[in-house]
C-alpha positions, 0 to 999 in steps of 0.5 A, a space after each residue: 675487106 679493106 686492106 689497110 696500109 701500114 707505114 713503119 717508122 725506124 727499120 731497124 731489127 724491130 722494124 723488119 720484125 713487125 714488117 714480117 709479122 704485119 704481112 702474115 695478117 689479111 687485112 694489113 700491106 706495109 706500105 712504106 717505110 722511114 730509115 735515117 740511115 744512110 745504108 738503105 738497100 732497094 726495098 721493092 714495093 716499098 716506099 722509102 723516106 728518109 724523114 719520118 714526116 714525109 711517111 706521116 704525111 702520105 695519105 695513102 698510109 693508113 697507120 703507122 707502126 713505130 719501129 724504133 725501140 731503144 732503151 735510150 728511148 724510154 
């Protein structure tokens, strides 16, 4: 079975929270990830961009997961 690489967009709480949850699934690996901010630790394994289109762009990423959630936003 194929497994598929997930990119996550904005790693906030929501962020690591679907990060946690994608890895318990078989077929899924987090991939990458894209964070604005400034703080970042050395996520290993993990790809990091710091722009949203870069991640967007890999094509070793087969989907892509928002993990931004505000209620700014909706």
């Amino acid at each position: 079975m194929k497994t598929y690489c997930i990119g996550i967009i904005g790693y906030g709480g929501f962020g690591k929270f679907l990060h946690h949850w994608f890895n318990k699934i078989n077929f899924f690996k987090v991939f990458a990830i894209a964070e604005t901010g400034n703080v970042l630790m050395d996520y290993q394994g993990l790809r990091v961009y710091y722009d949203w289109k870069d991640l967007i762009n890999d094509t070793e990423i087969d989907t892509v997961s928002i993990g931004k959630f505000s209620l700014a936003n909706a």
